[in-house]
N, C-alpha and C positions, 0 to 999 in steps of 0.2 A: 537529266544529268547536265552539270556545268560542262562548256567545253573545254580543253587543256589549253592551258595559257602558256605554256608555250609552246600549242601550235601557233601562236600570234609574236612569235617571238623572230626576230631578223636575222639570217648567218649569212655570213661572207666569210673573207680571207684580206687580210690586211696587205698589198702592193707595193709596203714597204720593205716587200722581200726582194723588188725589183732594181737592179740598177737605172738614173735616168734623170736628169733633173729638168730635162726640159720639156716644152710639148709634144714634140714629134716623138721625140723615145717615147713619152707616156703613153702615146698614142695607137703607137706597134706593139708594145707590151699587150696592153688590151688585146689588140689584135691579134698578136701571137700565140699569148700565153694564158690569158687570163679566160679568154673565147676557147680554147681549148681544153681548159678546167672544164668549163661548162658541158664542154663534149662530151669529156672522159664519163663523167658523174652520168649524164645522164637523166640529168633530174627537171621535172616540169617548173616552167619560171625561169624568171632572170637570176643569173647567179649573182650573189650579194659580193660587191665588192667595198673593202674600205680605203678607199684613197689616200697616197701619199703624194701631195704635193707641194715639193718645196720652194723656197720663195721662189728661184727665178723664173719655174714653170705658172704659177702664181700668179708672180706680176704679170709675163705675158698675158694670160688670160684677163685681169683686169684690164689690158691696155687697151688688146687687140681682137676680143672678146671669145667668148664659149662659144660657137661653132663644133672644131675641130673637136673637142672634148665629149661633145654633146653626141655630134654623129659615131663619135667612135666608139660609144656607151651603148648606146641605141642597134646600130647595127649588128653587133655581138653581144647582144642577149643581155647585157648588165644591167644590174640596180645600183647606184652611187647613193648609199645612204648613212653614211660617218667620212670621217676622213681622218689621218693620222696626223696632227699638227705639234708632232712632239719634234722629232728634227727639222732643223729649220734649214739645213744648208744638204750638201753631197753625205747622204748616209751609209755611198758605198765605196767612197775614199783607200787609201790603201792602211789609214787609222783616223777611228774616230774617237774611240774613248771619252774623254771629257766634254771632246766639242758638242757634242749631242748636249750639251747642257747650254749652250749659249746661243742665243741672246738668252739675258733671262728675262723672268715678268717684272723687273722695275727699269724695263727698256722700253722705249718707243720703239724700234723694232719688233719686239715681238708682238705689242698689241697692235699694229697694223696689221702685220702678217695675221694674225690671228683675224682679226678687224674683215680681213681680207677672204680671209678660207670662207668665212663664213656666208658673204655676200657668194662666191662662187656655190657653197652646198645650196645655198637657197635657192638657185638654180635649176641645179641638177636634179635635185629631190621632183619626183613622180607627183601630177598634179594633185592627188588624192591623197600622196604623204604630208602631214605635219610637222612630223618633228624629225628632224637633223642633229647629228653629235660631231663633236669634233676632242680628240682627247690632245691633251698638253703638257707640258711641264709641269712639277713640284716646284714652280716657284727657280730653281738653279740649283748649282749645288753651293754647299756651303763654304766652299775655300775659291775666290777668286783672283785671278791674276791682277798685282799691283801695276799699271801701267807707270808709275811714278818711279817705283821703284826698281823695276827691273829694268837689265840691260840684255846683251847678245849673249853671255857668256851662261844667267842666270836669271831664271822667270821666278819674282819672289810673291808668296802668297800671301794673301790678306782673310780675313773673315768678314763673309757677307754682316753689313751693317744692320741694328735694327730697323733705320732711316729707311735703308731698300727694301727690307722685309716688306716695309708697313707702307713703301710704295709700290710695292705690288699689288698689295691690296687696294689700292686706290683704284691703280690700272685695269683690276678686274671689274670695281664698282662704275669705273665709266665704260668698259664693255658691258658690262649688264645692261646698262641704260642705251647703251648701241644696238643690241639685239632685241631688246625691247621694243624700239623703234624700228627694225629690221622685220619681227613680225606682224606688228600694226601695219605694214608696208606690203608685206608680201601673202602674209597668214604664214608663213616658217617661221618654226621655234625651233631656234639652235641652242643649243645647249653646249657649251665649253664644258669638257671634265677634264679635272685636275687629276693626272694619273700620277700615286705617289711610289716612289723609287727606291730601293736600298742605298741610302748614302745620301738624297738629295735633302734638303730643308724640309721637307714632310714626306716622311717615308713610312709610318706608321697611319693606324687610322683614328689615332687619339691625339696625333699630332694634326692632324687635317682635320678632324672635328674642331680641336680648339681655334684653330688658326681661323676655321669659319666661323666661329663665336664672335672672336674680335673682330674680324676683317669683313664679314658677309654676312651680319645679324637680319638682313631685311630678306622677308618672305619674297619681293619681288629679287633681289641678286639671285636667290638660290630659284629660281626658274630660270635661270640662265648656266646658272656656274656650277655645276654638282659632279661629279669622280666619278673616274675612268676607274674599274677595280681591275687589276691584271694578277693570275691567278698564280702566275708565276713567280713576281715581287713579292705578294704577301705570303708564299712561300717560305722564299728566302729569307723573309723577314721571323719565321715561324709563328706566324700569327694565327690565329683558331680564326680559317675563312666566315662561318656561321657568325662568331662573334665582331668579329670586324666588318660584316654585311649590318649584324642590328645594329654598330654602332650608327652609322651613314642613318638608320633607318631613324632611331632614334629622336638625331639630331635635325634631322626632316632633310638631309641632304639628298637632294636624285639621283639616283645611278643611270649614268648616260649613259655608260657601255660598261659592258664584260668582254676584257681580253682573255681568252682562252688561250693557255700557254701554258707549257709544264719547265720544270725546272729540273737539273742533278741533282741526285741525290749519292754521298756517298755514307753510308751508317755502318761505322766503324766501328761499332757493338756487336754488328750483327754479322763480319767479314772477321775471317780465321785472322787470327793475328800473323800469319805466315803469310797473309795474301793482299799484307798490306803495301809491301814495297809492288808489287801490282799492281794493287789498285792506284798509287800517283802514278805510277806511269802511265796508265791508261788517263788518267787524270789531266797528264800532262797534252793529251792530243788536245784537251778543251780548250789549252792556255795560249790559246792566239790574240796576234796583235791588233785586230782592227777595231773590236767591242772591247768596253768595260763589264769584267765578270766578276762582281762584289760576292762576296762566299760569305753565307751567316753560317756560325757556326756555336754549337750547344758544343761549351768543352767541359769538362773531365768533373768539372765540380757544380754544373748545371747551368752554368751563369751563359749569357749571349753575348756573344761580342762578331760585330761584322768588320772580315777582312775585304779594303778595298779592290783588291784583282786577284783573281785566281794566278798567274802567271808569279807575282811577288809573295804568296802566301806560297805555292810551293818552292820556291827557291830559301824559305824559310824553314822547311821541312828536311833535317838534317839525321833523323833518325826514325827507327822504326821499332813496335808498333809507333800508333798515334795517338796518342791519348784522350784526344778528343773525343766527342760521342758521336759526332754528327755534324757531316756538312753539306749545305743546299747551294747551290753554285746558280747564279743567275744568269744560266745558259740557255736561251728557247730550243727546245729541241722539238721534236714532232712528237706531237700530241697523242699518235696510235702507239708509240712506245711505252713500255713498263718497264722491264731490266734489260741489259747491256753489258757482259760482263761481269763486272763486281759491283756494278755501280746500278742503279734503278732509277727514276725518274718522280715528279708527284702526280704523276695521272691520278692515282686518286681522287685527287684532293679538284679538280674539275667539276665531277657528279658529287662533291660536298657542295661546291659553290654553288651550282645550279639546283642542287633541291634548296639550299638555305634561300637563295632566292624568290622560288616559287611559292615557298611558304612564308615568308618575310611580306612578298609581295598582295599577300592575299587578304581579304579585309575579311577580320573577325568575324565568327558565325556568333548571330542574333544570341544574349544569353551565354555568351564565354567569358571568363574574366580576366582574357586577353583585354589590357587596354591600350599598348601600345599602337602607335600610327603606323600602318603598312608600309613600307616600304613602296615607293616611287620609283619605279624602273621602266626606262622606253622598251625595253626588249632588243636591245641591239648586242649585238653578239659579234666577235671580230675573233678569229684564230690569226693570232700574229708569231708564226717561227718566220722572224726574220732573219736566220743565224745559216739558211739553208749552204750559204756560199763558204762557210766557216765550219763548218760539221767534217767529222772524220769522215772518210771516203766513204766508209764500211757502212754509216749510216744513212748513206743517199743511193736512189736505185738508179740514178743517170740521166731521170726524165723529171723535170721540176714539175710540171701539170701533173704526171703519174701523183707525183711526193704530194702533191698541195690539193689533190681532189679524194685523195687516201684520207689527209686530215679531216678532210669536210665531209667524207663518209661516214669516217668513225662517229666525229661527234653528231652526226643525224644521228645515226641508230643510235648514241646515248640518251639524244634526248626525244 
C-alpha cells in the first residue's frame, strides 16, 4: 500500500499572531508562547512554526547575525520552515488596514526584504530540509496614494500604473534568478508565493494564472515564484477551492503553502428574516479598526460584488431584512469553529481544499485518461488566525497557547 502523503506533509502556526517587531520580542515569544504550544499539544517532533519577520527584526539578523534566532528555535523544540513576508512593517499597530499592502512588488524595498527573508530561511531550514516558502503580496493593492498630489488636509488616490504592474514582474524575475543562485549556494530552494487577496491586483486565481503567463512564462521563475493559496481569501472571494487548486495545477504553478484559515459567514437565506437586525449586530462586533475586512458578497440577483470593509458596508445597511443572499467577511477566526450565533464560519471548505489537493497532487494511475500534470505542492501547511487580539471576547478562552494548540489539534485529526 502507498503511504499517505500527507503524513509527509508540514503543520505549524503562523507567529504573525504575535506582537514584536524586533529580535528580542521574537525571541521570548518563541519562548513564552510558541514552546508552550508545543507543551500544551503534546505531540512528538518539533512544533512547525511559520515566521513572521518584519523588516526591522530582519535586518538586524542580516547585520548582526542568526545566533539569537537559531538558539531560540533550537532550544524549544521548533521547526522554522515558511515564513510570513506578507507585512512588511508593525502588524500589530493600533491600524493597519491598507498599510499591510505597502511597499509593493515594483519597490526596491520589498524585493530586498524579500531578498532578505529568504537568505535568513536558508538558514534556519534543518540540514536535511530542502525546500523553504516564504508567502507575500498580490503585487499591492490597486489605488495608491498620490504623493504629488496630496496635501495634509487630503490623501488623493491614483491607480496602480501598467508600468508598476509590469515592474513587478521584472522584480520577481530577478528574484528568481536570486534564489536560483541562493540554491546552487546552499542546496535551499525557497520558493516566494504570491498569496492573492480580496481587493489586491490578483485576488482571483485566473487573475494570477494570467499575470504568470505574461510575467513568469519561464519553467525556471516558476521554481522559485508559485502561491500561497489561503483558504479563507478564496472564500471570500467564492471561488470553488477544487477549481482554483487545478487552475495553479494546470498552469504548472507550485503551491508553496496552504494557509489554513476559515472565514464569516453570514447566509441570509438561510437566517429568519426577523433575526436579521441580530445578526448585524452581532456583525457589528467583527467590524474593528485595526485589520482590513473585505466582505464578498452574492446579492439578491446572484451577481458578486466585493465590499471593501465590513465596518463601511455596515453603516450602509439602513434597513432590514437584507436582501442579499450571502456574505463571507475576511475575518481569520479559529479554525475549530462552525457556527456562532446567527452567523457560521467556512470550516468546511478546509477538508475541501485538502482533499482537492491530495488528489490534484497525485500522479495518474498507469492507463487513466487523466492527462493533466499533477499538481506541485511542498506540503507546507500554515494555520494563520492572526485576528486572535481582534475577536469578540466570547470567542477566545484567555489562554492564546490553549487557542492556537486547539487549532493545531483540530486540523491534525482532520488530516
Amino acid at each position: 500500500m502507498p503511504s499517505d502523503p500527507r503524513s509527509h506533509w508540514t503543520l505549524g502556526y503562523c507567529t504573525n499572531i504575535h506582537a514584536g517587531t524586533e529580535v528580542p520580542q521574537i525571541c521570548d515569544t518563541l519562548k513564552n508562547i510558541s514552546a508552550e504550544v508545543g507543551r500544551i499539544r503534546q505531540a512528538d517532533g518539533r512544533l512547525g512554526v511559520g515566521l513572521w519577520l518584519p523588516r526591522a527584526a530582519c535586518t538586524t539578523l542580516r547585520r548582526h547575525g542568526m545566533p539569537p534566532l537559531v538558539k531560540a528555535i533550537a532550544q524549544n523544540k521548533l521547526l522554522a520552515y515558511t515564513i510570513n513576508g506578507f507585512p512588511f512593517e508593525d502588524f500589530h499597530k493600533e491600524r493597519v488596514k491598507h498599510d499591510v499592502y505597502q511597499p509593493t512588488w515594483w519597490t526596491d524595498e520589498r524585493v530586498a526584504y524579500t531578498r532578505d527573508l529568504a537568505k535568513v530561511l536558508a538558514e534556519l531550514l534543518p540540514e536535511k530540509t530542502t525546500t523553504g516558502t516564504i508567502s507575500t503580496l498580490p503585487i499591492g493593492w490597486p489605488k495608491q496614494i498620490d504623493d504629488h498630489e496630496s496635501n495634509d488636509r487630503e490623501l488623493r488616490l491614483r491607480d496602480a500604473s501598467e508600468e508598476e504592474v509590469h515592474h513587478a514582474g521584472t522584480n520577481f524575475r530577478r528574484l528568481a534568478e536570486d534564489l536560483r543562485m541562493l540554491e546552487n549556494r546552499t542546496g535551499k530552494r525557497i520558493i516566494v508565493a504570491i498569496e492573492p487577496e480580496p481587493g489586491c491586483l490578483l485576488e482571483r486565481a485566473d487573475q494570477l494564472v494570467e499575470w504568470f503567463e505574461t510575467q513568469l512564462p519561464d519553467p525556471t521563475h516558476r521554481r522559485y515564484i508559485g502561491v500561497c493559496h489561503d483558504v479563507c481569501h478564496s472564500a471570500v472571494m467564492m471561488e470553488d477551492q477544487r477549481k482554483t487548486l487545478q487552475r495553479y495545477a494546470d498552469a504548472g504553478i507550485v503551491l508553496g503553502k496552504i494557509q489554513i484559515s476559515s472565514a464569516v459567514v453570514a447566509d441570509w437565506q438561510s437566517i429568519d428574516a426577523a433575526d436579521h437586525e441580530a445578526t448585524l449586530q452581532q456583525l457589528r462586533s467583527f467590524a474593528e479598526d485595526r485589520y482590513l475586512h473585505q466582505t464578498g458578497r452574492l446579492l439578491a440577483d446572484g451577481s458578486f460584488e466585493l465590499a471593501e470593509d465590513l465596518p463601511e458596508l455596515l453603516d450602509q445597511m439602513t434597513h432590514t431584512p437584507v436582501t442579499d443572499q450571502r456574505w463571507v467577511i475576511h475575518f481569520h477566526v479559529p479554525i475549530f469553529m462552525q457556527k456562532f450565533g446567527h452567523l457560521r464560519t467556512t470550516q468546511d471548505q478546509i477538508a475541501e481544499t485538502l482533499d482537492a489537493v491530495e488528489q490534484l497532487s497525485a500522479s495518474p494511475a498507469k492507463g487513466s485518461s487523466r492527462n493533466k500534470r499533477p499538481l506541485e505542492f511542498t506540503g507546507h501547511l500554515e494555520v494563520e488566525t492572526y485576528a486572535w487580539s481582534v475577536l469578540p471576547e466570547d470567542m477566545r478562552s484567555g489562554d492564546l497557547a490553549v487557542d492556537i494548540a486547539h487549532e493545531l489539534d483540530w486540523l491534525n485529526e482532520l488530516l
